[in-house]
C-alpha positions in Angstrom: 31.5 8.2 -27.3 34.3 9.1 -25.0 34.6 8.4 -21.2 32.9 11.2 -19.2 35.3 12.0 -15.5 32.0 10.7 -14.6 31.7 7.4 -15.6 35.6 6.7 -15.2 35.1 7.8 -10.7 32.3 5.4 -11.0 33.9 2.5 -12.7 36.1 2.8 -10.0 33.8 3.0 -7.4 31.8 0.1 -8.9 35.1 -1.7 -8.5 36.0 -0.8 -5.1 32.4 -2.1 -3.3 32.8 -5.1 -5.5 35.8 -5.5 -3.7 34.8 -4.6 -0.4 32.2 -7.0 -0.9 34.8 -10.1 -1.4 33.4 -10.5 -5.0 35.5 -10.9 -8.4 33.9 -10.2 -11.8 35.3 -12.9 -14.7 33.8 -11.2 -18.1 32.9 -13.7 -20.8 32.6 -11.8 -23.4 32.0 -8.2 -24.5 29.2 -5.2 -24.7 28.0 -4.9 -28.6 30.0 -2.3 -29.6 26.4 -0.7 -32.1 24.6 1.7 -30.9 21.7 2.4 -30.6 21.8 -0.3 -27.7 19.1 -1.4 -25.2 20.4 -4.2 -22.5 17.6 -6.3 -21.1 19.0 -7.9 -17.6 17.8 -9.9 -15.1 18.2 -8.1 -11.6 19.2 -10.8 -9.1 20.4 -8.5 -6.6 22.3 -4.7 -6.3 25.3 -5.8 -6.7 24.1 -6.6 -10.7 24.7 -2.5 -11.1 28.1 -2.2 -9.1 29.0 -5.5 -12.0 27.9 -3.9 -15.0 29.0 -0.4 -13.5 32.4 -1.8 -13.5 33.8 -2.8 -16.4 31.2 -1.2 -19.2 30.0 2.5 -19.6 26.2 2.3 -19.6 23.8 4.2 -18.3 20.9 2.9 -16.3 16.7 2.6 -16.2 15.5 3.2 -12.9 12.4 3.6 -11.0 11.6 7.4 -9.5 11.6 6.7 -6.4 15.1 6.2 -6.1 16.4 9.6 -7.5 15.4 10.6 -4.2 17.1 7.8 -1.8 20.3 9.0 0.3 23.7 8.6 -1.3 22.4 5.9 -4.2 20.3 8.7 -6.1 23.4 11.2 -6.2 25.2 8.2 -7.3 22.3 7.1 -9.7 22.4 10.9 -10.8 26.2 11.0 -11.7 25.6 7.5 -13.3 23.0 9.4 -15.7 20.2 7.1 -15.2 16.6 7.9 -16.7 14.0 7.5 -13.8 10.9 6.2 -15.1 7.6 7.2 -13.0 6.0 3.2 -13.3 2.4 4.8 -11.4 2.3 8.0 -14.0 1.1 6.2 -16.9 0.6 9.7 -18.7 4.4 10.3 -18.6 5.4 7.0 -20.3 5.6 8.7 -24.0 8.1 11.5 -22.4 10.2 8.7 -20.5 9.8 6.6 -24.1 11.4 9.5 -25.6 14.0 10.8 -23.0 15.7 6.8 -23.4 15.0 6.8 -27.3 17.1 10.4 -27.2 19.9 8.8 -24.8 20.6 6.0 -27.0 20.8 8.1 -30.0 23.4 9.9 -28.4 25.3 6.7 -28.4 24.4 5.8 -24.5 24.0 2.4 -23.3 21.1 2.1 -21.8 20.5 -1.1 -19.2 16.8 -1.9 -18.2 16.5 -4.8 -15.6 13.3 -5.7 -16.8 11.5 -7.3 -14.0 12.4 -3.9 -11.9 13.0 -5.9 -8.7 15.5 -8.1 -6.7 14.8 -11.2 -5.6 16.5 -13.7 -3.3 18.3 -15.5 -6.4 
């Protein structure tokens, strides 16, 4: 699939706290290139999203709470993540489905599967 303007102002925004941050990214590597395609990734810390967001196009898994945090749920909405509801066990077939749809649709889709930071 092509670039959305989307994805392309958040690649560079991804970039530009990575650099504001002091950090450099050295890829090994590359994306599988397939789709469907589910990523399965540690989370060590937020800057894991800004890393990926940086240099692949993938969309992200997140929990619902944070569609409604300041600044990083507009982001996480341009980003096109799926927020899964973890507590409303009823809506898991709906979520299943909404990320089975994506990634027909040739997205991407990162879930960090322990769905929490730690200190490293």
């Amino acid at each position: 699939t092509g670039l959305w303007p989307e994805t392309f102002i958040l690649k560079i925004w991804h970039s530009m706290i990575l650099q504001a941050l002091g950090m450099r990214v050295h890829v090994k590597g590359a994306l599988a290139k397939d789709r469907p395609l589910l990523v399965a990734a540690n989370h060590i810390s937020w800057t894991d999203i800004m890393v990926l967001g940086s240099f692949v196009d993938v969309k992200f898994i997140a929990r619902a709470d944070m569609e409604g945090w300041p600044l990083i749920g507009m982001l996480s909405k341009l980003q096109r993540t799926v927020f899964i509801e973890r507590e409303r066990k009823r809506t898991s077939g709906d979520q299943a489905s909404e990320i089975a749809k994506r990634m027909a649709k040739g997205d991407a889709m990162v879930l960090f599967a322990e769905g929490s930071t730690g200190d490293g």
